[in-house]
Biopython code that builds the backbone (N, CA, C, O; Angstrom):
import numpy as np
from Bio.PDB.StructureBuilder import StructureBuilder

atoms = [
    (1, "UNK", "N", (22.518, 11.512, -100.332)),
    (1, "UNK", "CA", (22.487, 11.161, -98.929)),
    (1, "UNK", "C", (21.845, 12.312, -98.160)),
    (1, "UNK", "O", (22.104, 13.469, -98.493)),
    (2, "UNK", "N", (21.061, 12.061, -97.197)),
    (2, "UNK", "CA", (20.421, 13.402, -96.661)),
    (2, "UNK", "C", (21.451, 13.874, -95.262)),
    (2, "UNK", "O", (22.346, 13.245, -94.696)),
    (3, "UNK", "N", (21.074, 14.789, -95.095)),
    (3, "UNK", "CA", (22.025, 15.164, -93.683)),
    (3, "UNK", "C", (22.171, 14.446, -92.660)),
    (3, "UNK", "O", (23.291, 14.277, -92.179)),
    (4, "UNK", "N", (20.999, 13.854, -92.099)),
    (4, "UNK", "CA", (20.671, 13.125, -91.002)),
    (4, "UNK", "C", (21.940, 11.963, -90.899)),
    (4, "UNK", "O", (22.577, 11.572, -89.921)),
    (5, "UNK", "N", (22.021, 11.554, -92.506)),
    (5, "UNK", "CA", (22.328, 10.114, -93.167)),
    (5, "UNK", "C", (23.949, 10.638, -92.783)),
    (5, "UNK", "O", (24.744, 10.097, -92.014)),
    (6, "UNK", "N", (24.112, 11.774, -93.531)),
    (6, "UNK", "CA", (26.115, 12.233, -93.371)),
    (6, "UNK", "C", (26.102, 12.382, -92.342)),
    (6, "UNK", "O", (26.981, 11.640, -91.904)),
    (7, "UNK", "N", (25.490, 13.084, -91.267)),
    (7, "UNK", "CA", (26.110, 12.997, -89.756)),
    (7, "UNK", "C", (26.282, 12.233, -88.935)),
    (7, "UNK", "O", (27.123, 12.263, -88.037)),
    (8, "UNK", "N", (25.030, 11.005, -89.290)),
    (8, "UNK", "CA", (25.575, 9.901, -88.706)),
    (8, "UNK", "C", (26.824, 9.015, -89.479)),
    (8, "UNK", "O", (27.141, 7.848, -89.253)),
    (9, "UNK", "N", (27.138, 9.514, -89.997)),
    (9, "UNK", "CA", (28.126, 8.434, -91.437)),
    (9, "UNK", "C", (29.747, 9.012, -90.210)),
    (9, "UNK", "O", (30.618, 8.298, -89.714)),
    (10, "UNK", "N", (29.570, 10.331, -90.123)),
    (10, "UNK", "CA", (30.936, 11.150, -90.079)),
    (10, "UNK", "C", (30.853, 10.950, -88.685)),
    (10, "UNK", "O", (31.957, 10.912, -88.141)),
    (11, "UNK", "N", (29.768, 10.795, -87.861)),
    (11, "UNK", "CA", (30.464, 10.403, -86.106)),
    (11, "UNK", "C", (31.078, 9.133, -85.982)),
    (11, "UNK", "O", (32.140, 8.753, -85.490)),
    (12, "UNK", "N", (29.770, 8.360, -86.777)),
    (12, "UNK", "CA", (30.414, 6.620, -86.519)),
    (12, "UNK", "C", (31.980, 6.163, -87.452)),
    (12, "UNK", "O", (32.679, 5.153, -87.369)),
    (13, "UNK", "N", (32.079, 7.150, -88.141)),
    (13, "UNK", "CA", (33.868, 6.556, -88.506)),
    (13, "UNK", "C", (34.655, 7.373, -87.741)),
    (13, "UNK", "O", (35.825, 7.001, -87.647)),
    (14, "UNK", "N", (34.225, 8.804, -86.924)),
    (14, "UNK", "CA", (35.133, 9.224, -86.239)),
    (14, "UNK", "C", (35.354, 8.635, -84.407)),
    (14, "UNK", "O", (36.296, 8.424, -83.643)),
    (15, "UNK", "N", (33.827, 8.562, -84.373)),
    (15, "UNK", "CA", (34.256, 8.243, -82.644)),
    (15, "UNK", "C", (33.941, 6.349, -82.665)),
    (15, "UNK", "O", (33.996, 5.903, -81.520)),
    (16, "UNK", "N", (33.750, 5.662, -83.347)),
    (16, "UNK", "CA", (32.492, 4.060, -83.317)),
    (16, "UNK", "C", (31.907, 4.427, -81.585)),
    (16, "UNK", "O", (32.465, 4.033, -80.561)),
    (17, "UNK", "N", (31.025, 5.026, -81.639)),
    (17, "UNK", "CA", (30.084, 5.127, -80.944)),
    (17, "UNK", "C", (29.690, 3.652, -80.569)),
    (17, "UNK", "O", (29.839, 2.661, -81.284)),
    (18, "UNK", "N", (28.978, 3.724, -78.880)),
    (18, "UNK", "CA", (28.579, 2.899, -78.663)),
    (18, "UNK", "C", (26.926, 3.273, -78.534)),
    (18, "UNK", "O", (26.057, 2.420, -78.359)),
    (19, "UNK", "N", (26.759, 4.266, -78.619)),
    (19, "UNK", "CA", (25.487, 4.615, -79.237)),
    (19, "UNK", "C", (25.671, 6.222, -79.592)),
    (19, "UNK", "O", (26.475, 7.082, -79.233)),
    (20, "UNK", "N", (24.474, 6.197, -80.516)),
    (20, "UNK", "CA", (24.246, 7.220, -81.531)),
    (20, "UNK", "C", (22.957, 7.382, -82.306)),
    (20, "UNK", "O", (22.643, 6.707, -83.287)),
    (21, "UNK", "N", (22.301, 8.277, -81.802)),
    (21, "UNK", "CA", (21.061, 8.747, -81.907)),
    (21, "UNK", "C", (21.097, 10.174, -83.013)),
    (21, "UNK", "O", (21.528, 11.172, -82.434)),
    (22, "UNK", "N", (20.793, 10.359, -84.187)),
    (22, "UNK", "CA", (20.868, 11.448, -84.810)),
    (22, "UNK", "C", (19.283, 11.821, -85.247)),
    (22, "UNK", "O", (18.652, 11.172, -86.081)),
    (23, "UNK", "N", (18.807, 12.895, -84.583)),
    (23, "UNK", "CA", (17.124, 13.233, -84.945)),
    (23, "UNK", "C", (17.331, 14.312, -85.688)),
    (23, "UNK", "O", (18.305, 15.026, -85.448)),
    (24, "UNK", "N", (16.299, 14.662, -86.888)),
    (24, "UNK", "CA", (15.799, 16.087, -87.542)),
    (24, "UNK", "C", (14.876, 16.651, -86.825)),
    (24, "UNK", "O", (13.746, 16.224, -87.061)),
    (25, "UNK", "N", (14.945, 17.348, -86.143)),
    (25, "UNK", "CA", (14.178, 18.402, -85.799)),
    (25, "UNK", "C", (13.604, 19.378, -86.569)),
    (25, "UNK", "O", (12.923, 20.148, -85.892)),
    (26, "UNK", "N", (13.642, 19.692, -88.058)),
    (26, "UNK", "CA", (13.594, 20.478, -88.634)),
    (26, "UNK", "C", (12.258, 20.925, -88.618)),
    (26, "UNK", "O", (12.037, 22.095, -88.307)),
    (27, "UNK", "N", (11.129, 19.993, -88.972)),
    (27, "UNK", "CA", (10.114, 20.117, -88.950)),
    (27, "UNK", "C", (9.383, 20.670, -87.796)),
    (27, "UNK", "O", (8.164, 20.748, -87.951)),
    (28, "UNK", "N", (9.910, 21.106, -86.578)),
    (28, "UNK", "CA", (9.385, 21.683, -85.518)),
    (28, "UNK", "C", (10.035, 23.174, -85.545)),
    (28, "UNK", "O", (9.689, 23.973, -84.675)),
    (29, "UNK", "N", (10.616, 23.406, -86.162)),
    (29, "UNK", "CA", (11.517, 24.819, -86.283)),
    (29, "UNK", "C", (10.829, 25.684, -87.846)),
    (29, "UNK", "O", (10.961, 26.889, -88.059)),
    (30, "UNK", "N", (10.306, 24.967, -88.522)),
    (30, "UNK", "CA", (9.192, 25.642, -89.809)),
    (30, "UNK", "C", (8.672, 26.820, -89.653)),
    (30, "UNK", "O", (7.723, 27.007, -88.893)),
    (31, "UNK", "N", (9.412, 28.066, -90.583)),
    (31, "UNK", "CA", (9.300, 29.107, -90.470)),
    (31, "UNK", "C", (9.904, 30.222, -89.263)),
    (31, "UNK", "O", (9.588, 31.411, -89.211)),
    (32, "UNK", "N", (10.764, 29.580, -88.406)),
    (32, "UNK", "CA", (11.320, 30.157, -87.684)),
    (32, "UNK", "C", (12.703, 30.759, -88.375)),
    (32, "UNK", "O", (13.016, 30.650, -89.561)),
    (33, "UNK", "N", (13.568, 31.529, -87.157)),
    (33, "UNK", "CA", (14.778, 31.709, -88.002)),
    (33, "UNK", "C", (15.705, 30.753, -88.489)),
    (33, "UNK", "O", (15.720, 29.664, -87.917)),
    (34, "UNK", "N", (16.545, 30.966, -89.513)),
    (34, "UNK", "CA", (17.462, 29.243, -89.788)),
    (34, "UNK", "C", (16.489, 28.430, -90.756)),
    (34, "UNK", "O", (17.009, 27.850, -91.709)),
    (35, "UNK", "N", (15.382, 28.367, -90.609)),
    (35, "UNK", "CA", (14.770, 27.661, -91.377)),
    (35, "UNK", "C", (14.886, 28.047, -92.691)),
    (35, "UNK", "O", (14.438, 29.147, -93.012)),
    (36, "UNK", "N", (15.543, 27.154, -93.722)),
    (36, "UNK", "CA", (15.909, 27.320, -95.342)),
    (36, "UNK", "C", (15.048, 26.464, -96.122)),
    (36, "UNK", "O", (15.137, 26.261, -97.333)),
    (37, "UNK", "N", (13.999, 25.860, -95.120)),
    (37, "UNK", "CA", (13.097, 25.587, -95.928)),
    (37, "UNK", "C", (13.279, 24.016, -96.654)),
    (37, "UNK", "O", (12.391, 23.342, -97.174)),
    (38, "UNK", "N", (14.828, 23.663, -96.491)),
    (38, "UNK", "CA", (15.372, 22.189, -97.116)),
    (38, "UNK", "C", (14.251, 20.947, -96.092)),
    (38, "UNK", "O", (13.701, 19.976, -96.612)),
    (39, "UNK", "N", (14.175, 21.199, -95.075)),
    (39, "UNK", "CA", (14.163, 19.852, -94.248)),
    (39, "UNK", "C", (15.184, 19.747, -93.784)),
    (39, "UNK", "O", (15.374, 18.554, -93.545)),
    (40, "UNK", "N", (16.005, 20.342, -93.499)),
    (40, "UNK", "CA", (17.055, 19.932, -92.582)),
    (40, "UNK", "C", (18.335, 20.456, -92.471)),
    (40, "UNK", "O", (19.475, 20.182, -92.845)),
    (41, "UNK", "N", (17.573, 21.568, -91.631)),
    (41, "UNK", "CA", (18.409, 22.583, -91.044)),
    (41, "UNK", "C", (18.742, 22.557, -89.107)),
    (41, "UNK", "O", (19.619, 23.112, -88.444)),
    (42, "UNK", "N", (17.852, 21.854, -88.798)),
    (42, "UNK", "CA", (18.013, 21.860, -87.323)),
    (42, "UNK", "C", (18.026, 19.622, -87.142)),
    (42, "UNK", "O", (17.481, 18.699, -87.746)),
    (43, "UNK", "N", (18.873, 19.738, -86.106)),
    (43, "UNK", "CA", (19.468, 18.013, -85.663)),
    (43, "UNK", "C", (19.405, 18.123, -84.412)),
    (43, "UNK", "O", (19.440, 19.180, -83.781)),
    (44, "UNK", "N", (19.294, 16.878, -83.922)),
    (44, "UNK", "CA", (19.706, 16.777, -82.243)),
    (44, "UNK", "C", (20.784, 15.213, -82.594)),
    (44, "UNK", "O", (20.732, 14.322, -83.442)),
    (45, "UNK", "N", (21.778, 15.556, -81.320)),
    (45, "UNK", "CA", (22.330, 14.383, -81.849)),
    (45, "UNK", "C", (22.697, 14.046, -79.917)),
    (45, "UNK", "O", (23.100, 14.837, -79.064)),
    (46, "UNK", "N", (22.468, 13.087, -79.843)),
    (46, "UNK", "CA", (22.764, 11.677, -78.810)),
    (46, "UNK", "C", (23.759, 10.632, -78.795)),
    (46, "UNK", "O", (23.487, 9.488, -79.160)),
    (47, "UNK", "N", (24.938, 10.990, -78.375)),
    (47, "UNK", "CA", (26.175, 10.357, -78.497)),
    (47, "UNK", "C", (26.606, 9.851, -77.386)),
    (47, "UNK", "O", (26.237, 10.280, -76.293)),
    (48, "UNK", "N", (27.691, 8.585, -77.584)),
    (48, "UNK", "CA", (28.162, 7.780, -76.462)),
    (48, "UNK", "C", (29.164, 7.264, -76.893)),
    (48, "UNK", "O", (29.078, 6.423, -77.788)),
    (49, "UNK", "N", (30.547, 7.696, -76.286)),
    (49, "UNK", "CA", (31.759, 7.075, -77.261)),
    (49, "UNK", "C", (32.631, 7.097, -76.241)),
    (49, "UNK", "O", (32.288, 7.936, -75.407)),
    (50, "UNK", "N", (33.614, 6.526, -75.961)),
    (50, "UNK", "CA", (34.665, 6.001, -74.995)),
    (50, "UNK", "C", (35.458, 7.602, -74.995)),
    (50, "UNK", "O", (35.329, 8.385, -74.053)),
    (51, "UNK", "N", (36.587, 8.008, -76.686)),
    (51, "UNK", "CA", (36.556, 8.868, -76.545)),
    (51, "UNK", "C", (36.150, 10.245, -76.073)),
    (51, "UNK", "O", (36.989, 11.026, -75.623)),
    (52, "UNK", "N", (34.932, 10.531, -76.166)),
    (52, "UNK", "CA", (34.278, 11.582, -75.881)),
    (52, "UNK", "C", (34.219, 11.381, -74.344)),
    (52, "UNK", "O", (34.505, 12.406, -73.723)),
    (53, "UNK", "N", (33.946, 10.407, -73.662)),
    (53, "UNK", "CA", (33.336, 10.444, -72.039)),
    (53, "UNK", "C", (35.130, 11.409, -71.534)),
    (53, "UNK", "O", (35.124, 12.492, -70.950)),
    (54, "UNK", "N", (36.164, 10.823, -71.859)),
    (54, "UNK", "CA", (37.259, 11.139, -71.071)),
    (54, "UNK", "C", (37.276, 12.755, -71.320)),
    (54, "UNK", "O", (38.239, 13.333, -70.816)),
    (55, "UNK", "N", (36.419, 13.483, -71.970)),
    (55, "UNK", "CA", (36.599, 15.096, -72.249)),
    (55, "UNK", "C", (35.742, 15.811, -72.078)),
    (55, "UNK", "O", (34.612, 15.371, -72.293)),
    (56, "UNK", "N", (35.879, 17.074, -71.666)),
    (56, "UNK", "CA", (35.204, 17.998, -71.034)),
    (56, "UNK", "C", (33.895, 18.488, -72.184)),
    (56, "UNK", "O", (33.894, 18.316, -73.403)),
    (57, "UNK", "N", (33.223, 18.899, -71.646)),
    (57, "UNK", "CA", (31.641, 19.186, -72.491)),
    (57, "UNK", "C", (32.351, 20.135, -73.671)),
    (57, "UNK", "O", (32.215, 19.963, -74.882)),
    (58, "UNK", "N", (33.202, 21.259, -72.972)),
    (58, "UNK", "CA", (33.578, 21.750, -74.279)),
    (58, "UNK", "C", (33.977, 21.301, -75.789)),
    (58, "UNK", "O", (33.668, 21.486, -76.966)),
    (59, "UNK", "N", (34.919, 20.550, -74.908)),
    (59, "UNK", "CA", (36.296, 19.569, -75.665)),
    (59, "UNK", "C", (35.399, 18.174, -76.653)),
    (59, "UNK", "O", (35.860, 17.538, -77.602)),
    (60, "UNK", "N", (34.322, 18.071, -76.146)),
    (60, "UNK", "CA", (33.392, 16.997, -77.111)),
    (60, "UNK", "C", (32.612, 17.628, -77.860)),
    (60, "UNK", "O", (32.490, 17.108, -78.969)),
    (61, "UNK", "N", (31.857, 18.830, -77.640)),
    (61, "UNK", "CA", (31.488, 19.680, -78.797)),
    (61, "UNK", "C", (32.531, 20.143, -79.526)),
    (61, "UNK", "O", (32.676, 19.466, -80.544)),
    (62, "UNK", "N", (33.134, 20.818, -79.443)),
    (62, "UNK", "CA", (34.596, 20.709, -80.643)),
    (62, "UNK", "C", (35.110, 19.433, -81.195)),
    (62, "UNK", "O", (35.467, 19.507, -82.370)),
    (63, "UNK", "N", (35.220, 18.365, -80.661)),
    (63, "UNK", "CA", (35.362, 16.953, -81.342)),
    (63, "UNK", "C", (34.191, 16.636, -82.253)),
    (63, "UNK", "O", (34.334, 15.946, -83.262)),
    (64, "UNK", "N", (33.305, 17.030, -81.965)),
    (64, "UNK", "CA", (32.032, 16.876, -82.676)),
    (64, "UNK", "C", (32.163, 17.927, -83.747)),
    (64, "UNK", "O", (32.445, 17.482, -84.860)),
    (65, "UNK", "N", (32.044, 18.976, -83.660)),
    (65, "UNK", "CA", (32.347, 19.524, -84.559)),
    (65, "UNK", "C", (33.212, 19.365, -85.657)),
    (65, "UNK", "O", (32.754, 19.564, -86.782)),
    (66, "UNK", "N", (34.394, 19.038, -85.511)),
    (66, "UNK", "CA", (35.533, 18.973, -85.849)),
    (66, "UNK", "C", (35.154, 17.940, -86.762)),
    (66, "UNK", "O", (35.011, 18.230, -87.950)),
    (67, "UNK", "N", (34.946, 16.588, -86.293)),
    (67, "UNK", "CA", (34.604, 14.940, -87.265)),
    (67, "UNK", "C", (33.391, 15.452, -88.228)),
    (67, "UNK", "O", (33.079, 14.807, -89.229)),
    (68, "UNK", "N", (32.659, 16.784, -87.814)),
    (68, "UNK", "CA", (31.162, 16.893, -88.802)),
    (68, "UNK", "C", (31.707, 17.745, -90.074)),
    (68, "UNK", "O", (31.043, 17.836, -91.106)),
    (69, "UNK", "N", (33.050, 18.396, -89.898)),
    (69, "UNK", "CA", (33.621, 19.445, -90.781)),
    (69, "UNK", "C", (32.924, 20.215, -91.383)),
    (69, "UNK", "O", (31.842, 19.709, -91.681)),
    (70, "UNK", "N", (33.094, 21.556, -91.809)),
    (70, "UNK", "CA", (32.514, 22.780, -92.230)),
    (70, "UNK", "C", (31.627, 22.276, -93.287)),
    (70, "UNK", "O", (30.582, 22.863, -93.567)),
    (71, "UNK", "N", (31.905, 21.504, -93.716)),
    (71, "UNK", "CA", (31.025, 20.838, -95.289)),
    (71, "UNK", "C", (29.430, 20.311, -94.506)),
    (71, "UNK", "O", (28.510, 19.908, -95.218)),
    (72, "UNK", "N", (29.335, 20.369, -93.400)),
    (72, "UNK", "CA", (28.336, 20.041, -92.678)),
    (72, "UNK", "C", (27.947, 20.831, -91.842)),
    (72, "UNK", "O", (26.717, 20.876, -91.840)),
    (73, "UNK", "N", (28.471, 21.580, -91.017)),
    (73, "UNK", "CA", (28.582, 22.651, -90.031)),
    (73, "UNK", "C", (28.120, 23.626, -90.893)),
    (73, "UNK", "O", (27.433, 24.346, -90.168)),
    (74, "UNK", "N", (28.090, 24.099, -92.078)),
    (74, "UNK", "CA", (27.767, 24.654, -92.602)),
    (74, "UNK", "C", (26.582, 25.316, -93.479)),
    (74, "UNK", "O", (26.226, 26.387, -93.970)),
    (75, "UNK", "N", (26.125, 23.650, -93.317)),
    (75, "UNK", "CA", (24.634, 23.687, -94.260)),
    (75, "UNK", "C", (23.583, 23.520, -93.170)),
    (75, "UNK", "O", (22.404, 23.693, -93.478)),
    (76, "UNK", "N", (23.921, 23.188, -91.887)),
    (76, "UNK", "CA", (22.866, 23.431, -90.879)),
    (76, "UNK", "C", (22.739, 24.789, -90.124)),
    (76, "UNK", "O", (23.640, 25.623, -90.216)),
    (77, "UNK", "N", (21.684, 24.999, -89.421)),
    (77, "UNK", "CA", (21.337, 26.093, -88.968)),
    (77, "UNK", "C", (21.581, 25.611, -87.028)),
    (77, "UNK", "O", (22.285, 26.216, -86.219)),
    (78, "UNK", "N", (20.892, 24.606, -86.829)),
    (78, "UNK", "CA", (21.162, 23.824, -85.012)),
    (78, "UNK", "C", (21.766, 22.499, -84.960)),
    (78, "UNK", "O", (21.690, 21.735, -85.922)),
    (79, "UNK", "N", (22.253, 22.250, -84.074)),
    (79, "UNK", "CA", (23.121, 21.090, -83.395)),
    (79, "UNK", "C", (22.787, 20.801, -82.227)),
    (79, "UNK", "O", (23.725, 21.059, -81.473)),
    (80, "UNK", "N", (21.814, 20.344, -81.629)),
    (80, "UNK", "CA", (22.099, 19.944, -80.229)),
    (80, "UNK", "C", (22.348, 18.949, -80.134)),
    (80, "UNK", "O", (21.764, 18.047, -80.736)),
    (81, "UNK", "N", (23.647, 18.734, -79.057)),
    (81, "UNK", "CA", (24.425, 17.464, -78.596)),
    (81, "UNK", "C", (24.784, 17.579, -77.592)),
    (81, "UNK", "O", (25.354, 18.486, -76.985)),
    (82, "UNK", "N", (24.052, 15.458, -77.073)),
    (82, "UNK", "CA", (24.473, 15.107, -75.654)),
    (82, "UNK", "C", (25.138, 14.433, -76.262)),
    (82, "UNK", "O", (24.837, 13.713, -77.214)),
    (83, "UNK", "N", (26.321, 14.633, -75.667)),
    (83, "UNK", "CA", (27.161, 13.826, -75.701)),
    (83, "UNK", "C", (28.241, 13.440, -74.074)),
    (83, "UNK", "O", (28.490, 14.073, -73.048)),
    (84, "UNK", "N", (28.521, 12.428, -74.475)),
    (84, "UNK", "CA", (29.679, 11.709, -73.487)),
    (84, "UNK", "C", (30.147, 10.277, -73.615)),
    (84, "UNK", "O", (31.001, 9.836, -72.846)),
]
sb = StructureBuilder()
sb.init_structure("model")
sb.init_model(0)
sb.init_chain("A")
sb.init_seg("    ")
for serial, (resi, resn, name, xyz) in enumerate(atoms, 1):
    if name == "N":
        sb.init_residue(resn, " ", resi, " ")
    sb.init_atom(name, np.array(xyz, "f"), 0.0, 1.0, " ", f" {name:<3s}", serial, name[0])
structure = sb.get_structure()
């Protein structure tokens, strides 16, 4: 499964999003720092979940985090997330 594929796997059973947008960016970050060279080290992710709207920007990046667990958090280098 590629990353793109698990992060969207691990939001949509944690929040069922009513939308959910997960992009690789990786390929625009080539040869920068973070870059490991896999394909997919840098994500943007675009979220919309009932849960998430009722919590503070902090409090949904830590929810986000949290549903992506270190087993994922780990093998990437960026995360950007809108979320609400």
């Amino acid at each position: 499964m590629t990353m793109q594929a698990e992060i969207e796997q691990r939001l949509r059973k944690a929040f069922s999003p009513e939308e959910l947008e997960v992009v690789n960016e990786s390929h625009r970050h080539a040869g920068h720092a973070g870059d490991d060279g896999s394909g997919e080290s840098h994500f943007r992710v675009r979220i919309r979940a009932a849960e998430l709207a009722a919590m503070g920007r902090v409090a949904r990046h830590r929810a986000i985090h949290r549903a992506l667990g270190d087993e994922v958090t780990a093998r990437i280098h960026a995360l950007a997330l809108d979320a609400g």
